[in-house]
N, C-alpha and C positions, 0 to 999 in steps of 0.2 A: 637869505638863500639857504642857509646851512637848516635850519628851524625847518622853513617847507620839504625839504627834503628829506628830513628827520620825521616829518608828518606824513608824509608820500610813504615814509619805509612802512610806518606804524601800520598806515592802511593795507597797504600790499598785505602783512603779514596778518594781521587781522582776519582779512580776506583768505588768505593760503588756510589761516586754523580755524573758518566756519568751513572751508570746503572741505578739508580732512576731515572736520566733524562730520560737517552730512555726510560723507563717504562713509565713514564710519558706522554710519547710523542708516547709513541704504545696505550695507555689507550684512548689518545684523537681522534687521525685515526681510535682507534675502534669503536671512540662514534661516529663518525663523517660518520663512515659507517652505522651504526644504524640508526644515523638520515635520512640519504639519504635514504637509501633502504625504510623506512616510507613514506619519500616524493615521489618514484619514485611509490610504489604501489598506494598509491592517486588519482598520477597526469596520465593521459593521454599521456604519452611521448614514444619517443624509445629510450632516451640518456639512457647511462649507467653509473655505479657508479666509479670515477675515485678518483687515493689515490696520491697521493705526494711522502708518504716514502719509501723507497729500501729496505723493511724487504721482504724478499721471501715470507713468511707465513702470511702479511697481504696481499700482493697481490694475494697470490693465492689464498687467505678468497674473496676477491674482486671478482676474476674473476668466482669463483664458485657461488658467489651472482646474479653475472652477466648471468651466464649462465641460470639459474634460474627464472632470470625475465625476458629472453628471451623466454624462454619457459613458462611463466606464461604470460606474452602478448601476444603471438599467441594462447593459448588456451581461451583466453578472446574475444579476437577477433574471432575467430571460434563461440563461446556459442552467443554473440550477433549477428552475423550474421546469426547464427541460429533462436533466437530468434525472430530476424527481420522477417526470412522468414517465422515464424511460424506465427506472427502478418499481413501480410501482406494474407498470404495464409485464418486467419482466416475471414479478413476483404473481400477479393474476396469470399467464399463461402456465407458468410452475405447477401452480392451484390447478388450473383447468385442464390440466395433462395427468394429474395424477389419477382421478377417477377410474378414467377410461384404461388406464396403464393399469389399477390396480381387477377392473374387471377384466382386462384380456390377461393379465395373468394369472386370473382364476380361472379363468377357462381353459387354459394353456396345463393347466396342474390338472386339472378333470380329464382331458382327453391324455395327460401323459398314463393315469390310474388305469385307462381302459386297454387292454391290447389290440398293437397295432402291427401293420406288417414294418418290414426295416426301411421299406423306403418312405412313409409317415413319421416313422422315429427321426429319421433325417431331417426333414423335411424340420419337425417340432421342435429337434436339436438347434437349429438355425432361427427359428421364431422364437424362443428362447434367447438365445444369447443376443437377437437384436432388441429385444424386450429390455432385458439386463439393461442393456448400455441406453437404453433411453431412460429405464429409470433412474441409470446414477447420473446423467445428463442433469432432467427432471430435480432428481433433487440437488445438486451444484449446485444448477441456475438460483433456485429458492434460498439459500444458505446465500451464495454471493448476494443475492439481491436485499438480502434481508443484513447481513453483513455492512456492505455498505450503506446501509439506510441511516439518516441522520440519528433516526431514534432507535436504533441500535445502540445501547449504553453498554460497556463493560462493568465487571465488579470488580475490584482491584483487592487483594488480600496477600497477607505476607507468606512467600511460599517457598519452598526449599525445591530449587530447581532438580536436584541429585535425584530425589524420590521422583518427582514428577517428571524426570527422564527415565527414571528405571517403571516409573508405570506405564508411560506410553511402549517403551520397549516388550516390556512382557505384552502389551496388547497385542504386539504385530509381528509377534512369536512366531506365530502360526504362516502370517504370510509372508515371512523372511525364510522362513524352511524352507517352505513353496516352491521356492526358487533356488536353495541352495546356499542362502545366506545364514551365515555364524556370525553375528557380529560383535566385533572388537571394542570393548568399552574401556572409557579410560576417565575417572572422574578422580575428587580431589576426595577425601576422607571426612573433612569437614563440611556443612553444609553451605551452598552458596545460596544464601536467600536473596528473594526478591518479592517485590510487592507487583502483581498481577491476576488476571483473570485468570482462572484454572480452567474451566470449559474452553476458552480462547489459546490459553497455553498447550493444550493436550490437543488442538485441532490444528495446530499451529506442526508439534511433532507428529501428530500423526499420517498431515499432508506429505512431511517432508521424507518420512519412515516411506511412504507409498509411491514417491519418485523414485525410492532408491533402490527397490521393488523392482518398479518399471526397466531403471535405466543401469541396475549394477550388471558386471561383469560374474558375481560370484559371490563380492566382500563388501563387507563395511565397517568402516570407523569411527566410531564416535565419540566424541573428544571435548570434555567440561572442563571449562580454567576456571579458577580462582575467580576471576576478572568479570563472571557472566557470560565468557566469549563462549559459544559451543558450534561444532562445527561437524558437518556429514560427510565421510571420504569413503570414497569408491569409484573401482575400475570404471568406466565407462567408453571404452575405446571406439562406438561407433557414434558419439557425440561428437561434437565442433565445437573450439571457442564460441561460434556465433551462434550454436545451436543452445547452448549452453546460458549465453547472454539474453535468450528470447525463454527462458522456461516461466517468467513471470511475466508474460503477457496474456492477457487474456486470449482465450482457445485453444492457446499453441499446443500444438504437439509433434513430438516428434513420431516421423512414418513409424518405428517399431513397437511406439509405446501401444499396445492394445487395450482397450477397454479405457481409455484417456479422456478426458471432459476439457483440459488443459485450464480447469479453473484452480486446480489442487494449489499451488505454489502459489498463484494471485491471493488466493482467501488466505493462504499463510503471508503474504505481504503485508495485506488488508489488517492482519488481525496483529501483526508484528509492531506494524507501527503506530495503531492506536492504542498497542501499551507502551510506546515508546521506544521501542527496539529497534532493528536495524536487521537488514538480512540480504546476503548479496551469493549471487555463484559465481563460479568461475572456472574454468577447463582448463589443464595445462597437462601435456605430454599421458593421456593417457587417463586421468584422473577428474572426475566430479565434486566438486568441492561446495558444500552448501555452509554461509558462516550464517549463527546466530551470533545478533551481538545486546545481551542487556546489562547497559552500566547502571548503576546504582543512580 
C-alpha cells in the first residue's frame, strides 16, 4: 500500500513538472510571437510569423496574427501609393501653375511700364499682390511636395550651428526691420556643432525667422544652448494657446498673418525631423515661443 502510493506521488508529480514545462515552453512561443509580430510591423517585409510548437491554439493565435498582417500590409501599401499620387499630383500642378504665373506677371510689369490713369494703378496694384500670393503659394506647394518626397535625400555635414544662426539672421535683416524688429541674440562663444543638412538647416530658420515676421509684437529673441537647444521668443499677444498649437499644420493660418501659405512651419517640421530634431511651440501669457531641439 505504502509502495503504490509512493508511485501514485511519483506520477502525480512527474505530471505537475511536464505540465510546468509545457507551460513554460507555451509562455516562451508566446513571447517569441510578440516579439516577431513587433519586428514584422517595423520592418518592410512580406514574411510571416512561423512557430515550431504543435499546440493547435498557439498556431492558430499564429495564423490569425498572420492573417492580420496581411491585411495590414496591403492597406499600407494602398495609403502610400496613395499618398505618393497625391505628392506627385501636387508637384505637377506646382509645375503647371508656374508658366501661366510667370506670363501674367510679365504682362503685369509691361503694363505697370506704360502710363496709366490712378484708377488702373489700383486696379494693377491689386492684380499684383494677388499674383504675389499665388506665386509663393505656387511655390510652397512644390518645395513641400518635393520635401516630403521619398526620394528627397538630405546631405548631412558637420556644422557649427552659431554661424549658421547668425547667417540665416543677417538674411532676414532686412525683413525684421520691416516690421520693427531688433532682434536679441544670445549664443554661447564656443561653437555648438552638429552634423546636418545646411540648405535644410537654413530653410528650417528661415521658415521660422518668417513666422516671427508675421506673428511678433515688435521683438525677438533668440537663444542657442550649449545643448543644441535654440529657441524663438516674442510678443504675440493676438495669438491663443490653441492658435499657437495648430501653426504646424498644414494650411493654417492665422486671420492676421498676410501673405501666409501656412506651409512655412510644416516644411520646417518636415525638414527638422528628418535630420533628427525636434521642434515644438508653445503660447503662454503673451509670449510665442518656437523650441529647436538638436541633440547630438
Amino acid at each position: 500500500m505504502h509502495i503504490g502510493c509512493l508511485m501514485l506521488t511519483g506520477i502525480l508529480i512527474s505530471v505537475i513538472v511536464v505540465k510546468i514545462l509545457y507551460i513554460l515552453f507555451l509562455r516562451k512561443n508566446i513571447s517569441e510571437i510578440a516579439d516577431r509580430f513587433s519586428e514584422k510591423l517595423s520592418m518592410d517585409t512580406n514574411t510571416c510569423i512561423s512557430v515550431s510548437i504543435r499546440d493547435r491554439y498557439v498556431r492558430k493565435l499564429a495564423s490569425r496574427i498572420n492573417k492580420e498582417l496581411i491585411e495590414l500590409r496591403k492597406e499600407r501599401l494602398r495609403l502610400r501609393q496613395g499618398d505618393q499620387e497625391l505628392k506627385n499630383a501636387v508637384t505637377n500642378i506646382a509645375h503647371d501653375l508656374r508658366t501661366p504665373l510667370t506670363a501674367i506677371i510679365g504682362y503685369l510689369e509691361l503694363m505697370e511700364d506704360n502710363p496709366a490713369d490712378e484708377k488702373m494703378k489700383a486696379y494693377l496694384e491689386i492684380v499684383r499682390e494677388r499674383t504675389d500670393a499665388l506665386k509663393r503659394l505656387t511655390e510652397e506647394l512644390f518645395r513641400y511636395s518635393v520635401i516630403t518626397s521619398a526620394s528627397e535625400e538630405l546631405c548631412p555635414v558637420c556644422l557649427s550651428l552659431n554661424r549658421e544662426l547668425e547667417i540665416a539672421l543677417a538674411g532676414a535683416y532686412a525683413m525684421l526691420t520691416e516690421q520693427g524688429i531688433s532682434p536679441e541674440i544670445d549664443m554661447p562663444d564656443e561653437p555648438v556643432m552638429r552634423k546636418m543638412d545646411q540648405g535644410a538647416l537654413q530653410r528650417v530658420f528661415a521658415n521660422i525667422l518668417s513666422n516671427a515676421a508675421k506673428y511678433s509684437d515688435g521683438d525677438l529673441k533668440v537663444v542657442l544652448e550649449r545643448n543644441g537647444c535654440i529657441t524663438f521668443k516674442n510678443r504675440a499677444s493676438h495669438l491663443s494657446e490653441v492658435e499657437a498649437g495648430k501653426l504646424f499644420d498644414r494650411f493654417y493660418t492665422v486671420e492676421n498673418a498676410k501673405g501666409s501659405t501656412g506651409l512655412g512651419l510644416s516644411i520646417a517640421r518636415l525638414l527638422t525631423e528628418k535630420m533628427g530634431g525636434s521642434i515644438k511651440a508653445s503660447w503662454s501669457v503673451g509670449y510665442l515661443v518656437i523650441t529647436l531641439g538638436f541633440g547630438k
